[in-house]
N, C-alpha and C positions, 0 to 999 in steps of 0.2 A: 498412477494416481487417479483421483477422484474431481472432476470437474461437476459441484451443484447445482442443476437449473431448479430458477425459482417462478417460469413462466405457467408453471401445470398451479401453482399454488397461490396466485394470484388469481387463475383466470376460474380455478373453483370455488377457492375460499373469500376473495373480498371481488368478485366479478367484474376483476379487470384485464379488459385483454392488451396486448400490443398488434396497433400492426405497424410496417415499416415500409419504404418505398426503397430497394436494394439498388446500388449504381452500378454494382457487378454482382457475380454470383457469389462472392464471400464479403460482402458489406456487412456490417454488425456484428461479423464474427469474430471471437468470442463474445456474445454478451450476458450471459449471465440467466438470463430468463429461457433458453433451448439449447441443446446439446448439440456444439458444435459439428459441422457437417465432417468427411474422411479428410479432406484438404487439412480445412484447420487445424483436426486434432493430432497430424503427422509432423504442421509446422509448430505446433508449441511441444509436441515430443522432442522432434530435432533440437528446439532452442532449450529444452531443460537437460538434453543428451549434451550440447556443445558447454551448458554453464557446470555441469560436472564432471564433464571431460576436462576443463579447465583448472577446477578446483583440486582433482584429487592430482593432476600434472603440479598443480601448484606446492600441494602437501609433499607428494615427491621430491620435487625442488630441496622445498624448507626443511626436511628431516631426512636428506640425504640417505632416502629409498627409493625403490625400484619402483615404477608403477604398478609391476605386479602383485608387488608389499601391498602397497598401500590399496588394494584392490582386495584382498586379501583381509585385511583388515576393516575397513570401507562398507559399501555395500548398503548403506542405510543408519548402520548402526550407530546407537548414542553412547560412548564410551563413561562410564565415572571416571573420577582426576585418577584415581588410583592405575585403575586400569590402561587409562591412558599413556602414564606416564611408563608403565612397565613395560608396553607395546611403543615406546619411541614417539609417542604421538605430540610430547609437550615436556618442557626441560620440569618445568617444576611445577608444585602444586604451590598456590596463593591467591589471595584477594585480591580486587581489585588494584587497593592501595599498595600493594606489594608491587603489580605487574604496571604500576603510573612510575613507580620510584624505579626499577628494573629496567623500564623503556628509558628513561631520563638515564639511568647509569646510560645503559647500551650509545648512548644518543651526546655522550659528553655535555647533560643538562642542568644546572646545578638548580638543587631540591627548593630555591628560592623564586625559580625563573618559574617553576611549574606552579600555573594558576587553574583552579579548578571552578566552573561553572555550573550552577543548578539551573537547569531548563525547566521552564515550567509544565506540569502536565501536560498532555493533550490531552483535546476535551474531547468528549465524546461526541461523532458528526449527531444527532440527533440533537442534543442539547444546542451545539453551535446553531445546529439550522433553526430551531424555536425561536434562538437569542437571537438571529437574524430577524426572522418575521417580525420580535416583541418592538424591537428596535427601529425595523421602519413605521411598524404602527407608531409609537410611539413620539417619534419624528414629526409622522404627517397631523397627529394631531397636537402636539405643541404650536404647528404651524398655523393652524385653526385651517385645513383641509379636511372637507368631508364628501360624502358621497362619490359622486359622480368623476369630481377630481382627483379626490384620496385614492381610488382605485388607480386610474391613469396613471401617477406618481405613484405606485406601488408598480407598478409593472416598468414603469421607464426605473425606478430606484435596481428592481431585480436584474434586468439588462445588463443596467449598469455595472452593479456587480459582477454580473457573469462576465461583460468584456476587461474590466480590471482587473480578475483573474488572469490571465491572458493564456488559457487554456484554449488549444486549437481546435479540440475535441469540446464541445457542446451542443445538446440535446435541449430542446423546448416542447413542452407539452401544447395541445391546443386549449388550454384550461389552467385556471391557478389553484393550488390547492392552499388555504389560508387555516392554520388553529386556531382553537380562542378556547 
């Protein structure tokens, strides 16, 4: 596979660089901006090695082949229904609604019990994080904050969010970057 760093295109096109203070010799790795050193790239090989050694043991399993069928088979490839089904890959060909009401037979469900949920989009992280910014401005000065405090209360609001995230993993720049 293909890992893209985007650190060469930052640091030529909008002249920004990173640096990083490392706590061992593979801190930050992967991150996205430099191509991982030989360590890292051997452990996210192994972990994509062990989740399709897994998968295709799985398919084995559920369609009562050999791994070497289904290896055989496998390989990458994206099968259509048709072809699937003629290679054992999938009992039948249907819609969604077909394979809700099929699992519900399989599951002794009666077609009354099955309630179906509309999730709302996901929004797109760029839009969200604007609506973030628009929203604390919009906060601080409802509140009638300005200058010197509206900044401070912009950065304790931003905080704040990142720890109510309750994400282990965060990053702070030594600067804010603010749209308008």
């Amino acid at each position: 596979g293909m890992l893209p760093t985007l650190g060469g295109m930052w640091e030529n096109h909008v002249a920004i660089t990173f640096d990083g203070v490392p706590l061992h010799d593979h801190a930050g790795q992967p991150d996205g901006l430099f191509a991982p050193d030989a360590v890292t790239l051997a452990a996210i090989n192994e972990s994509v090695t062990e989740v399709y050694d897994a998968f295709t043991q799985r398919v084995a399993e559920g369609r009562n082949m050999t791994r070497e069928r289904v290896e055989e088979l496998a390989r990458g490839r994206v099968w259509t229904g048709n072809d699937a089904l003629e290679n054992g890959l999938v009992d039948e060909i249907g819609d969604l609604e077909y394979a809700v009401a099929y699992a519900a037979q399989l599951a002794s469900i009666e077609q009354d019990d099955i309630r179906r949920v509309a999730l709302p989009e996901a929004k797109d992280p760029f839009e969200s994080f604007v609506e973030d910014l628009t929203g604390v401005e919009a906060g601080l000065h409802a509140l009638g904050f300005t200058g010197v405090e509206e900044e401070l209360l912009r950065e304790l609001w931003q905080v704040r969010r990142m720890v109510e995230t309750g994400d282990p993993i965060q990053a702070r720049l030594p600067y804010s970057l603010r749209i308008k």
